[in-house]
TIFIBA-907538 format. One record per residue (C-alpha): residue in three letters; y, x, z. Coordinates in Angstrom, 3 decimals, m for minus. Last residue first. Layout:
REM TIFIBA-907538
rest=Ala v=Y u=X w=Z $
...
END
This chain:
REM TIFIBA-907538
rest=Unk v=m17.613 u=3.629 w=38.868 $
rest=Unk v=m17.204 u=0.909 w=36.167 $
rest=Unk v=m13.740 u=m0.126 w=37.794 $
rest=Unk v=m13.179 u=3.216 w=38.557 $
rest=Unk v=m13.685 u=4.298 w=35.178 $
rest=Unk v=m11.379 u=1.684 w=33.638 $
rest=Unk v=m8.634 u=2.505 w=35.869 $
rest=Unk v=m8.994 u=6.313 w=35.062 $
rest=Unk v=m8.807 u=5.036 w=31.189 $
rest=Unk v=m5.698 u=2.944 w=31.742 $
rest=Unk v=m4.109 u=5.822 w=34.066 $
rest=Unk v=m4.719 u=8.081 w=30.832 $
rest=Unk v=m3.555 u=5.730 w=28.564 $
rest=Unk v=m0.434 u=5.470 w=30.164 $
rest=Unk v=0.163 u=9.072 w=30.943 $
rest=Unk v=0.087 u=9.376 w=26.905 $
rest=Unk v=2.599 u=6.778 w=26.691 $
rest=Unk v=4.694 u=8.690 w=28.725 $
rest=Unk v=4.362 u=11.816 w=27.106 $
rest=Unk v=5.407 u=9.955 w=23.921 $
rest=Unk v=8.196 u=8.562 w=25.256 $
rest=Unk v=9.130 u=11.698 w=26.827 $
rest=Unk v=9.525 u=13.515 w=22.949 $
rest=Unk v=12.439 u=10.744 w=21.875 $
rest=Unk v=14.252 u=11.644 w=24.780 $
rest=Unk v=13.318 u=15.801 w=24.739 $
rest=Unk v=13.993 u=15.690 w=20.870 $
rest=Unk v=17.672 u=13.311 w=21.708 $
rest=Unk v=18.498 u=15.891 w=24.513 $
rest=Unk v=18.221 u=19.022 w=22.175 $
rest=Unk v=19.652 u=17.954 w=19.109 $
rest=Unk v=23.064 u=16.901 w=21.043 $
rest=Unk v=23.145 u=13.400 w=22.223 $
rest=Unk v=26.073 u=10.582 w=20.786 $
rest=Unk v=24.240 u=8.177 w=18.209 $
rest=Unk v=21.737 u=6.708 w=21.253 $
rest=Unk v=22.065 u=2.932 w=19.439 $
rest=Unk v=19.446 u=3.239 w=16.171 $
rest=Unk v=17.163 u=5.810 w=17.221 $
rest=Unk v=17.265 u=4.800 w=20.719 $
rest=Unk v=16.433 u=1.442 w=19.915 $
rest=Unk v=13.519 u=1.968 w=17.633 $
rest=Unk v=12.133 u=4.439 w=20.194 $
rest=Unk v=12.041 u=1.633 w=22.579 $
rest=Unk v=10.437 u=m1.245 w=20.273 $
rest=Unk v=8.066 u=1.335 w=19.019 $
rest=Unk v=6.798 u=2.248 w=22.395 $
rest=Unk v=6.463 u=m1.369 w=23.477 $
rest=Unk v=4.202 u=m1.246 w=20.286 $
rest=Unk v=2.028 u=0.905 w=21.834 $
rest=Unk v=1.512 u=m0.120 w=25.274 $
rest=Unk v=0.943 u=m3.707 w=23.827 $
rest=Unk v=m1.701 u=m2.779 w=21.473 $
rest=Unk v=m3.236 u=m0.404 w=24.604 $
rest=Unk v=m3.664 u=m3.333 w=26.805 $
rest=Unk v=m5.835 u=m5.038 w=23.595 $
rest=Unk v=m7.700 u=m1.871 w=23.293 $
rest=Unk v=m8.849 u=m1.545 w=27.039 $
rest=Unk v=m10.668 u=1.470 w=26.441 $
rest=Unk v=m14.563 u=1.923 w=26.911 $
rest=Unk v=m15.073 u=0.758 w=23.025 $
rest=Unk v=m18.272 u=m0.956 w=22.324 $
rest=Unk v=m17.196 u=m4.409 w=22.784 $
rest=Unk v=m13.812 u=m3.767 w=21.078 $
rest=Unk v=m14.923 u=m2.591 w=17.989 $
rest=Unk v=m11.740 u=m1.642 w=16.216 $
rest=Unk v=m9.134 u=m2.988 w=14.399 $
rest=Unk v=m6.620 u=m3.823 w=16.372 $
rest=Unk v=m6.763 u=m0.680 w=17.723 $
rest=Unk v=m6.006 u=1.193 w=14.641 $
rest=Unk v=m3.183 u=m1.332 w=14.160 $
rest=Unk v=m1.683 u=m0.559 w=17.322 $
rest=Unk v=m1.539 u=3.109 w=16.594 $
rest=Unk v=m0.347 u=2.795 w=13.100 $
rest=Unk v=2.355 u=0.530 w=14.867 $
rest=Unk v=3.113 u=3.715 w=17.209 $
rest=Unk v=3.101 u=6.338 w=14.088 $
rest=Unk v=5.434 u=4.012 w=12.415 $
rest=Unk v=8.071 u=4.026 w=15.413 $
rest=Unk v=7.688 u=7.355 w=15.917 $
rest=Unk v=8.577 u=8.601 w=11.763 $
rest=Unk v=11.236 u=5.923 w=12.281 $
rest=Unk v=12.851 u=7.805 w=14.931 $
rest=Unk v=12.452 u=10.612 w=13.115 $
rest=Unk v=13.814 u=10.103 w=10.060 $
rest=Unk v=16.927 u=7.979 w=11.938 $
rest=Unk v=18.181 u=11.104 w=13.882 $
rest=Unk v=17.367 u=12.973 w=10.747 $
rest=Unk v=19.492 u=10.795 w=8.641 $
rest=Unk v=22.349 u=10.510 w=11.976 $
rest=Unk v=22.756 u=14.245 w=12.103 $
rest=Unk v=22.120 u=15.618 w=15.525 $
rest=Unk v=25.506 u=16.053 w=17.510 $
rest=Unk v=26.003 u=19.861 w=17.942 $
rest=Unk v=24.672 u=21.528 w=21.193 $
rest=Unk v=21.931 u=22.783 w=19.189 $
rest=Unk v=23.634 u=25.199 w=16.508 $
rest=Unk v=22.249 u=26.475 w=13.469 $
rest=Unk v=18.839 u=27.393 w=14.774 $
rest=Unk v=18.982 u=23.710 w=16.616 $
rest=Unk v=19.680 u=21.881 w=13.389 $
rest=Unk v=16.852 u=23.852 w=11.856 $
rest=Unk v=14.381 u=22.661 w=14.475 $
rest=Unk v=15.567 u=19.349 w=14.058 $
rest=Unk v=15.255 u=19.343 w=10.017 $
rest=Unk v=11.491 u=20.687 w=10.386 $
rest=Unk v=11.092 u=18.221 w=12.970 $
rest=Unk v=11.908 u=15.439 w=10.704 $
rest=Unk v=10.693 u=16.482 w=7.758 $
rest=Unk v=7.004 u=16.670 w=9.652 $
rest=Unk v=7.621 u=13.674 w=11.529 $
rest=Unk v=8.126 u=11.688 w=7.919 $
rest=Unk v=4.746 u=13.392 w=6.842 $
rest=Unk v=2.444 u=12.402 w=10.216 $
rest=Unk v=4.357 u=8.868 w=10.051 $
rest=Unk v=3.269 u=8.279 w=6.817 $
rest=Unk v=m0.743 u=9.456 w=7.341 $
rest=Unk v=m0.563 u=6.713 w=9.964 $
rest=Unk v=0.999 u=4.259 w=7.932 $
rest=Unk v=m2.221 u=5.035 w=5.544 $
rest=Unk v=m4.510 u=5.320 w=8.622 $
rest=Unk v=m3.064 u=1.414 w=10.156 $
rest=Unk v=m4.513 u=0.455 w=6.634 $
rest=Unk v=m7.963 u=1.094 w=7.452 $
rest=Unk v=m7.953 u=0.053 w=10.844 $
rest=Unk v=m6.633 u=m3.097 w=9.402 $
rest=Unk v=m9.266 u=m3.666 w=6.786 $
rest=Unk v=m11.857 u=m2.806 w=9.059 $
rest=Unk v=m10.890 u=m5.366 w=11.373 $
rest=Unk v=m9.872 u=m8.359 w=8.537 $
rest=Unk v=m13.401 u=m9.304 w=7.672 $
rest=Unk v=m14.356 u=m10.081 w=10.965 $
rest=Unk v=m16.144 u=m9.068 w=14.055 $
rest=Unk v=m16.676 u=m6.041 w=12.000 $
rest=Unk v=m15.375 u=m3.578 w=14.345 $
rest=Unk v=m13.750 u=m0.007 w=13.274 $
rest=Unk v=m15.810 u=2.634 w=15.178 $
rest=Unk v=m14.541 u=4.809 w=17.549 $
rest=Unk v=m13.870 u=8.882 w=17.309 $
rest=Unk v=m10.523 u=8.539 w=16.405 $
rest=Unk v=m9.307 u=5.857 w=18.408 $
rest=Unk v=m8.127 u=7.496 w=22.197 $
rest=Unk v=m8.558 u=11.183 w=22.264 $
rest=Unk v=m7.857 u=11.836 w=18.685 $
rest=Unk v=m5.010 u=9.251 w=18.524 $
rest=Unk v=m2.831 u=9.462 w=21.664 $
rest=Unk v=m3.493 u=13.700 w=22.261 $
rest=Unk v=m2.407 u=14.646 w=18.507 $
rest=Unk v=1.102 u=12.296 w=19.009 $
rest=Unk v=1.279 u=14.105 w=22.391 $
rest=Unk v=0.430 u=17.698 w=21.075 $
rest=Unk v=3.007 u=16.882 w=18.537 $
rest=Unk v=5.133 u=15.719 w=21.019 $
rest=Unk v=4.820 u=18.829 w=23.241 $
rest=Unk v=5.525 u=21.120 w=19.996 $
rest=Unk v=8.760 u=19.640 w=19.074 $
rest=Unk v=9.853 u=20.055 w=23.105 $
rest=Unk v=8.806 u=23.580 w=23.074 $
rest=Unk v=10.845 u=24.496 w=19.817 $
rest=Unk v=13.819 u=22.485 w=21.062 $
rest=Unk v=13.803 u=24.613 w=24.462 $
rest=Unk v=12.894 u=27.957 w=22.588 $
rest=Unk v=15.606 u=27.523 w=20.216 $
rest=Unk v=18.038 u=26.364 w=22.310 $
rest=Unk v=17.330 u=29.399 w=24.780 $
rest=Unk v=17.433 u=31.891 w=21.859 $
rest=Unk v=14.649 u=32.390 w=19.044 $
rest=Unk v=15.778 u=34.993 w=16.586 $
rest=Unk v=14.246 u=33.339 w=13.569 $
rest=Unk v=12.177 u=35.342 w=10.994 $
rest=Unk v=10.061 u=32.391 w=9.944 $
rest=Unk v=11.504 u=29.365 w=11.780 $
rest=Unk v=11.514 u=26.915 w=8.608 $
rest=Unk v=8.101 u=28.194 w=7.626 $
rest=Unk v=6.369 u=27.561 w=11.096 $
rest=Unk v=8.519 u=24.134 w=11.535 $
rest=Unk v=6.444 u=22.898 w=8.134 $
rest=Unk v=3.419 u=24.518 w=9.410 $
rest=Unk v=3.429 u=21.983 w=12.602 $
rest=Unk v=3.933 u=19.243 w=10.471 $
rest=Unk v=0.866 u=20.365 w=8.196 $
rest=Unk v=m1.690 u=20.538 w=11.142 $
rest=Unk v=m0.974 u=16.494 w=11.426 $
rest=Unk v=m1.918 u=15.872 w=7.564 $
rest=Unk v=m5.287 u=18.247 w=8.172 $
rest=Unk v=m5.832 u=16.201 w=11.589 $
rest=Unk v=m5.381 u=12.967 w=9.320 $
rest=Unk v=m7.593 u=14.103 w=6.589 $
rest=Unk v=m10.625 u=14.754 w=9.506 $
rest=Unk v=m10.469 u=11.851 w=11.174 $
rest=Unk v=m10.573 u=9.617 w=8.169 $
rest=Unk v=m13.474 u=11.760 w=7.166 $
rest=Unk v=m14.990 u=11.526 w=10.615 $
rest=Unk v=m14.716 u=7.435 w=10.988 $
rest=Unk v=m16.457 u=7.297 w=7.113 $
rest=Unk v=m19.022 u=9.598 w=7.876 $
rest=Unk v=m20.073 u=7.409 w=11.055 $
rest=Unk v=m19.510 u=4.169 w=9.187 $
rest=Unk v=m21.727 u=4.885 w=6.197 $
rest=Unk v=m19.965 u=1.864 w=4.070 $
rest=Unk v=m21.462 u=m1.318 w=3.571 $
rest=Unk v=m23.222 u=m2.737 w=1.031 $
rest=Unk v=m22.279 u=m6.669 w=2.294 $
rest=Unk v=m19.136 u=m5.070 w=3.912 $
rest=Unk v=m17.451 u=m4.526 w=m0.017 $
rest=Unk v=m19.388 u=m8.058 w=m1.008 $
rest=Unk v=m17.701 u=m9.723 w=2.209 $
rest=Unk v=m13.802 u=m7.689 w=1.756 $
rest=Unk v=m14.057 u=m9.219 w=m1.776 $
rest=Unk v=m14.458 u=m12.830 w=m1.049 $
rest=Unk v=m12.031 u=m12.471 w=1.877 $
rest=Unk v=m9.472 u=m11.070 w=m1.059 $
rest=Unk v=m8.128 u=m8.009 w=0.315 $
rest=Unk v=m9.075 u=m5.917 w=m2.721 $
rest=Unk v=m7.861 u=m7.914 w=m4.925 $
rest=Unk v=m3.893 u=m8.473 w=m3.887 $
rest=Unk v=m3.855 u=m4.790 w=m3.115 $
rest=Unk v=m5.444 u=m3.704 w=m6.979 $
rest=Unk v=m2.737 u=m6.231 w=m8.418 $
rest=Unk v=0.015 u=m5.638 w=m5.695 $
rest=Unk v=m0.409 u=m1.737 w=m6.726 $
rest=Unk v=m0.373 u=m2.252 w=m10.474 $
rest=Unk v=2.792 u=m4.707 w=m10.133 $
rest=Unk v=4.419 u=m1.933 w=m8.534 $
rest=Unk v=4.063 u=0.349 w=m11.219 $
rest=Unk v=4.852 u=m1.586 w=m13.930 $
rest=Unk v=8.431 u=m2.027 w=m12.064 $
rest=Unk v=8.171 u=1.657 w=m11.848 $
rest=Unk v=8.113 u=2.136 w=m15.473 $
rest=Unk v=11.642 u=0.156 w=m15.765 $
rest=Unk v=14.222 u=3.281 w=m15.329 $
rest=Unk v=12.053 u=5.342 w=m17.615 $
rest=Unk v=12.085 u=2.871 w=m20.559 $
rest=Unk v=8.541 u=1.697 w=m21.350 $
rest=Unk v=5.241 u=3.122 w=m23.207 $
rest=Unk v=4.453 u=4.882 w=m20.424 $
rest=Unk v=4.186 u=1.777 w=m18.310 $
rest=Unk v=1.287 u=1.089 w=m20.531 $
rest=Unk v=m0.794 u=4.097 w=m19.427 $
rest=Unk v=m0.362 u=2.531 w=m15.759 $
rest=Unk v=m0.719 u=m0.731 w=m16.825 $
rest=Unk v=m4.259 u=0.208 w=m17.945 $
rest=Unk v=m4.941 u=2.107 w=m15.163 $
rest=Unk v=m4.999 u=m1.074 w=m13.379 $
rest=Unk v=m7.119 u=m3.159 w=m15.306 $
rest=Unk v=m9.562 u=m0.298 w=m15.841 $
rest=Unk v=m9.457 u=0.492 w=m12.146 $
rest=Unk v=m9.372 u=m3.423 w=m11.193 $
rest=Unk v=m12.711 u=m4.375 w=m13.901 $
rest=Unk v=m14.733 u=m0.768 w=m12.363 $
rest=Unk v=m14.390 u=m2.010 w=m8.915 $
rest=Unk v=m15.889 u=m5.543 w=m9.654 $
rest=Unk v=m18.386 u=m4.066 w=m11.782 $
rest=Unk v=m19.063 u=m1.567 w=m9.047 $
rest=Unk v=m20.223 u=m4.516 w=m6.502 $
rest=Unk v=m22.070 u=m6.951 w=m8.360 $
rest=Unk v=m23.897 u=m3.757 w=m9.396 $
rest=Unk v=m24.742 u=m3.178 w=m6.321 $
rest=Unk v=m28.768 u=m3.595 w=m6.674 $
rest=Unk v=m28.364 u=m1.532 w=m9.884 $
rest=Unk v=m28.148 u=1.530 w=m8.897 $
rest=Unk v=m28.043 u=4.342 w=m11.354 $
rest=Unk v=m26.196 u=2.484 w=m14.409 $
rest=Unk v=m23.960 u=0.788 w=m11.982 $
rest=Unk v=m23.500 u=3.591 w=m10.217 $
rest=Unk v=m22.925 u=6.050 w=m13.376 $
rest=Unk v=m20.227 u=3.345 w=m14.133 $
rest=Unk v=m18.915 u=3.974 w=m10.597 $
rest=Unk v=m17.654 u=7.359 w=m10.824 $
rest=Unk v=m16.967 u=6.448 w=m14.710 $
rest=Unk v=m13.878 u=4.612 w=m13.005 $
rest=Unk v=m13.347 u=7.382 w=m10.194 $
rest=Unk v=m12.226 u=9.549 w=m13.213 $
rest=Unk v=m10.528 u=6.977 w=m14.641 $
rest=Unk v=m7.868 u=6.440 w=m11.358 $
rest=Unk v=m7.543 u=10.464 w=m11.478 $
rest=Unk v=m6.623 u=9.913 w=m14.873 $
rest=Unk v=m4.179 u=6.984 w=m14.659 $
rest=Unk v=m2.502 u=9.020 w=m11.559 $
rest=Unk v=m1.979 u=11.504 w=m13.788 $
rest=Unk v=m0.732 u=9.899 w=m16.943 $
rest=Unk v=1.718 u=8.384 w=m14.409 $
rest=Unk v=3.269 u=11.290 w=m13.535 $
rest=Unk v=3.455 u=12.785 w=m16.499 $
rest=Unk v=5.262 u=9.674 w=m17.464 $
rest=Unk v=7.739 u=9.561 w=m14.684 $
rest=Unk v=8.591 u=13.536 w=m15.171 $
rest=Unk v=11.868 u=12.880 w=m16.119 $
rest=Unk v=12.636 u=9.991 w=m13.672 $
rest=Unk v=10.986 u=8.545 w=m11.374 $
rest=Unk v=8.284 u=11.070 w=m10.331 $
rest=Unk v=10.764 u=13.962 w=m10.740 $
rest=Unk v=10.051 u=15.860 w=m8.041 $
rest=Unk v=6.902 u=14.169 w=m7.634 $
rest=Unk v=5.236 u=15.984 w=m10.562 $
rest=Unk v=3.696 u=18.803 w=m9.700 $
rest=Unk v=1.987 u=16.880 w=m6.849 $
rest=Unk v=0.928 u=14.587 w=m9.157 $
rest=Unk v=m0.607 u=17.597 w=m11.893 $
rest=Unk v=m2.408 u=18.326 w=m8.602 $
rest=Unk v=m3.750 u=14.854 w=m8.310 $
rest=Unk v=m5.238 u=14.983 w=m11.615 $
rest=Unk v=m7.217 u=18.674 w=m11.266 $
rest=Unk v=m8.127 u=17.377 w=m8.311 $
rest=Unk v=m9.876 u=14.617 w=m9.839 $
rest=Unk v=m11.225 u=16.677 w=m12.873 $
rest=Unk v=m12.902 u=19.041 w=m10.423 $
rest=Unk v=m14.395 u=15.510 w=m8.649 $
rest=Unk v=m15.748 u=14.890 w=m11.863 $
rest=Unk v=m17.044 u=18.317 w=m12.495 $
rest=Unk v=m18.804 u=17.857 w=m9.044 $
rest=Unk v=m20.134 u=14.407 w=m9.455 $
rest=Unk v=m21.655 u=15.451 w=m12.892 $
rest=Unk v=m23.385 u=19.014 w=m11.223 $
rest=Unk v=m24.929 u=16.671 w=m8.200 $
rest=Unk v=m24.026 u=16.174 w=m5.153 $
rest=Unk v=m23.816 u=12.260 w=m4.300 $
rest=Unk v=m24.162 u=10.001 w=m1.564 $
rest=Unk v=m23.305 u=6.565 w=m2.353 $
rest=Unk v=m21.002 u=4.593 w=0.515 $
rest=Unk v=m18.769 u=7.639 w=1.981 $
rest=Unk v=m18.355 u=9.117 w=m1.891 $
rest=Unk v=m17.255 u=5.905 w=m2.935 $
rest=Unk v=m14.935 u=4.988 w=0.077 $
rest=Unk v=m13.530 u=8.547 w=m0.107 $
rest=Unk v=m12.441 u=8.289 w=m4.123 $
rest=Unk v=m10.621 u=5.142 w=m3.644 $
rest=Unk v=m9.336 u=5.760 w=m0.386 $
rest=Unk v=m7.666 u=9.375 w=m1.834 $
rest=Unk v=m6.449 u=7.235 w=m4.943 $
rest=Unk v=m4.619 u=4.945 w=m2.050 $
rest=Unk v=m3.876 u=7.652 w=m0.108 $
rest=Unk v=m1.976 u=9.431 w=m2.661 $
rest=Unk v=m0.384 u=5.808 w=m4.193 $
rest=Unk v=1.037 u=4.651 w=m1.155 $
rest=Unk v=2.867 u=8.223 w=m0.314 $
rest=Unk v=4.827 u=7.943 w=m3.453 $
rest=Unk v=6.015 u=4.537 w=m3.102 $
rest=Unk v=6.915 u=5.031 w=0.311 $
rest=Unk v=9.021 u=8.264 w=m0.922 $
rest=Unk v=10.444 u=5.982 w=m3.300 $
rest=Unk v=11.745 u=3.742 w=m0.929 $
rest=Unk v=13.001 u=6.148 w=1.372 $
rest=Unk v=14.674 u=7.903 w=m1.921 $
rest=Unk v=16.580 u=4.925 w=m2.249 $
rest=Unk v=17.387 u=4.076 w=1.471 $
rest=Unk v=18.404 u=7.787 w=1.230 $
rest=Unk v=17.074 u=11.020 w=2.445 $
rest=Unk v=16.549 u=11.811 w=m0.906 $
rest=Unk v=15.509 u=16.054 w=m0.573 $
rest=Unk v=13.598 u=16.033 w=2.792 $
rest=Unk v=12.004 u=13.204 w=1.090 $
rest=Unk v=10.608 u=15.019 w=m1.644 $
rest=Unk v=9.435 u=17.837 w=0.409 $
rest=Unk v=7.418 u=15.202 w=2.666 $
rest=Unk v=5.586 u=13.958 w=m1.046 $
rest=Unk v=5.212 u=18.060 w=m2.299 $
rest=Unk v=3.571 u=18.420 w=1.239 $
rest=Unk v=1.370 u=15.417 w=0.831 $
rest=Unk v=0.154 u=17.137 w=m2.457 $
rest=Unk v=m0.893 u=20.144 w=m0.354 $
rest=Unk v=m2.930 u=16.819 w=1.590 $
rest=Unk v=m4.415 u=15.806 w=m1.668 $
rest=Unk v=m5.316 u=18.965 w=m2.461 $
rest=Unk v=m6.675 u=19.598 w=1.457 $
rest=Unk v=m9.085 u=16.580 w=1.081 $
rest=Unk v=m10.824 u=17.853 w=m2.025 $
rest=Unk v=m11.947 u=20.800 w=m0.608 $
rest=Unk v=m13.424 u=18.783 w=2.859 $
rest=Unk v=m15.034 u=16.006 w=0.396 $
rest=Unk v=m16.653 u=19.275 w=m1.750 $
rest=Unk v=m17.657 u=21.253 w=1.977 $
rest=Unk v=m19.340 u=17.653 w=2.727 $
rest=Unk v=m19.120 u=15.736 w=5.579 $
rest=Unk v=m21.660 u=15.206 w=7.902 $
rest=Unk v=m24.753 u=12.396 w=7.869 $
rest=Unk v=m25.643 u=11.981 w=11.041 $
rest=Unk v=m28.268 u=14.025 w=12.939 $
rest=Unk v=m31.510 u=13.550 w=15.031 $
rest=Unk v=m33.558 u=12.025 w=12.396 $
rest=Unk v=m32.056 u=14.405 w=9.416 $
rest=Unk v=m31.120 u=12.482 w=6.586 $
rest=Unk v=m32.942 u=10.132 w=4.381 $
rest=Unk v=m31.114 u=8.463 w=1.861 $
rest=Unk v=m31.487 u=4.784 w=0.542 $
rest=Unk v=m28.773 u=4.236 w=3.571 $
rest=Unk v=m26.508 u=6.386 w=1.564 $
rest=Unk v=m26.771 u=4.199 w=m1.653 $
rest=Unk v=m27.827 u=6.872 w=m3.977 $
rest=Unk v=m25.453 u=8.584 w=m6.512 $
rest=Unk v=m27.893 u=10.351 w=m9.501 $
rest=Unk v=m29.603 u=13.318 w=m8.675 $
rest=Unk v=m29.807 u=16.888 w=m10.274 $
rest=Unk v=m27.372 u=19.051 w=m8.187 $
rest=Unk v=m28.913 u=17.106 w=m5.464 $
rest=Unk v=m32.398 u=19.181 w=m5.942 $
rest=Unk v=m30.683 u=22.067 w=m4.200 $
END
């Protein structure tokens, strides 16, 4: 109870139980599922612009969630904080990222400054965030001076973009992203971030924990599409097939990189764990357009040719879920892993490079035989990090 009425610690100033880790929080796990129901309104947007265009935009879109969601997650995972100011703050947040969601729809165009008003907001809320750090904390204050000079850089352009013709704003846009990008990866930056370092347990779960949230979504997306369907053979064998790779995409991460820890061998291995989750976190949304539009293709008629966007949608949605893979790898500590992460790497992008072709060349399969195609890569790949672990064993054994 006395947290209500403490400033943000560093969290290895902070004594938790001897035989526990630090968990997450019931606030972190609340705030996680807005930014996820704003995820939906993201994946609903694309359903709607399946163009190069709206592709574009829908990348946009996506960047920016998970970006403010990093923002806000990093803090919380490196100072632990409860207290009745956090907690407003954090209302304020959500409050921010659901005026977003309300606004993708029309993100670029007439609801482009709402939009960005928002994302300013939820960007200033995390800015005091870190002034009461710097006030409460001094010893990092080399750290949250540098983060609060970006967020008041970059919110700045944000409000400014306002203040421009609609079609332009996103030019604005962009230039805020590669500004706070373009800093943040900086060796020089990456060293002070790792100097106070982040609570790596916490921080491995919370990733863990958005990205089973983002997966559960895909399978509600087919739930709402079906509701009320007479399911007939199609149906059933489509429906079947869509659930397999789920439980296959579900099966290669959580049983293979979710539970390890991100190596600091050098500067670049967290940083490309942690950007392998945000194309991660894409390919969990595109699949769950996709297999909402393949499970309605096969309602209407399963035999049919499967449209060449969703044919593409999910291909792609694969393809990036495989490189998120390979990046998560990449990034983690291979001397304390018990996987061969380097073997996996190459399993994994092999698996891009064939779903990549199929999506492109294999134009002429019904709905069914391109899900069950497209679905026994990823059953494959998950036999082949089972026979890499069983190897592994043995060789230990």
């Amino acid at each position: 109870m006395n947290d209500l009425f403490s400033p943000p610690r560093y969290h290895r100033d902070v004594h938790f139980h001897k035989h526990t880790d630090r968990a997450v929080g019931w606030l972190e796990l609340f705030y996680d599922l807005v930014y996820v129901a704003t995820l939906i309104q993201i994946g609903n947007f694309l359903s709607s612009n399946l163009t190069w265009t709206g592709f574009g935009q829908f990348s946009v879109l996506l960047f920016l969630v998970w970006w403010a969601w990093g923002g806000e997650t990093l803090y919380q995972n490196r100072y632990f904080v409860d207290d009745v100011v956090h907690r407003l703050l954090v209302l304020a947040q959500m409050a921010g990222v659901a005026t977003m969601g309300l606004s993708v729809s029309g993100a670029f165009g007439e609801l482009s400054v709402q939009f960005a008003l928002a994302y300013a907001f939820v960007r200033a809320m995390l800015f005091v965030m870190y002034e009461r750090v710097r006030r409460s904390h001094p010893e990092s204050s080399d750290v949250s001076i540098s983060y609060l000079a970006v967020f008041a850089v970059g919110s700045s352009m944000w409000v400014g973009s306002t203040f421009l013709p609609e079609d332009v704003r996103w030019v604005i846009w962009l230039l805020a992203i590669v500004f706070e990008i373009v800093y943040f990866i900086r060796p020089r930056s990456v060293r002070a971030l790792l100097e106070w370092g982040p609570d790596d347990h916490h921080l491995v779960e919370r990733f863990g924990i958005f990205t089973i949230i983002v997966l559960g979504e895909a399978f509600v997306k087919i739930l709402d599409d079906a509701q009320g369907t007479s399911l007939g053979v199609d149906e059933i064998v489509v429906g079947i097939t869509i659930v397999t790779l789920l439980f296959a995409l579900w099966w290669l991460h959580f049983s293979d990189a979710a539970d390890e820890m991100y190596g600091l061998e050098t500067t670049w291995h967290p940083m490309i764990w942690s950007y392998g989750h945000l194309f991660l976190a894409a390919s969990l949304v595109m699949f769950g357009v996709a297999s909402k539009k393949v499970f309605s293709q096969a309602i209407d008629d399963a035999s049919k040719y499967l449209k060449d966007e969703t044919r593409l949608l999910l291909a792609t949605a694969l393809v990036v879920f495989f490189v998120a893979q390979a990046m998560i790898n990449m990034g983690l500590d291979h001397d304390a892993s018990p996987h061969d992460h380097k073997r996996r790497v190459v399993l994994y992008l092999a698996g891009a490079v064939v779903v990549a072709l199929l999506g492109v060349f294999v134009t002429g399969l019904s709905t069914t035989l391109f899900a069950l195609l497209v679905t026994s890569v990823a059953v494959i790949l998950v036999g082949g990090t089972i026979a890499e672990t069983k190897r592994l064993a043995d060789a230990h054994g």
